[in-house]
C-alpha angles and dihedrals in degrees: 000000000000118000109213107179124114125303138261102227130056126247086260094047101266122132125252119219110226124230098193135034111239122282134232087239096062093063122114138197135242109259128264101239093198103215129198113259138096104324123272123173133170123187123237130220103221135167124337093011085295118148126226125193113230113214108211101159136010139170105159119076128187096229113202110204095213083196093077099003101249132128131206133191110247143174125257115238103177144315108257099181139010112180076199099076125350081217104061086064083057089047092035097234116165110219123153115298103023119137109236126189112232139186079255090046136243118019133180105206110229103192134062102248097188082070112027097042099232141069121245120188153174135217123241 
């Protein structure tokens, strides 16, 4: 589990007193670090009885060409690039704003597939 309330020190070091303990609503989860493999998906209950779907696996990316606006479904190769982590290339995890490498060619993905349950993307 991830807490993600406030934090205890100030923004010049010093420490803030709490008024409060931490609440049950300020807990977050472990990410999803979608891989690259056959796709696998579970759903999640969050906030308010919502549901979120959790993006495991995936193979498979809906690939949008921006030169004449359509978008095809297309298989994952690899993922030749993540600014978020030079590590998830290594480990081939899709986040938002990986560069995967498609049938069509380069893509960025543009959504966040450990919580939409599916992989967007654009071609580069």
């Amino acid at each position: 589990m991830k807490w993600q309330g406030a934090s205890k020190c100030k923004e010049s070091g010093g420490r803030i007193v709490r008024s409060r303990g931490k609440r049950k609503f300020e807990i977050g989860r472990e990410p999803a670090d979608t891989h690259l493999a056959s796709v696998r998906s579970k759903k999640m209950r969050t906030f308010g009885g919502n549901e979120k779907i959790r993006l495991l696996r995936c193979d498979i990316a809906n690939v949008t060409n921006p030169a004449d606006n359509t978008t095809q479904k297309c298989t994952i190769e690899t993922v030749e690039g993540n600014p978020a982590n030079q590590y998830y290339t290594r480990r081939n995890i899709i986040t938002k704003g990986a560069i995967i490498k498609t049938n069509l060619g380069s893509a960025q993905v543009t959504n966040r597939p450990g919580q939409e349950g599916v992989v967007n993307a654009v071609l580069v």
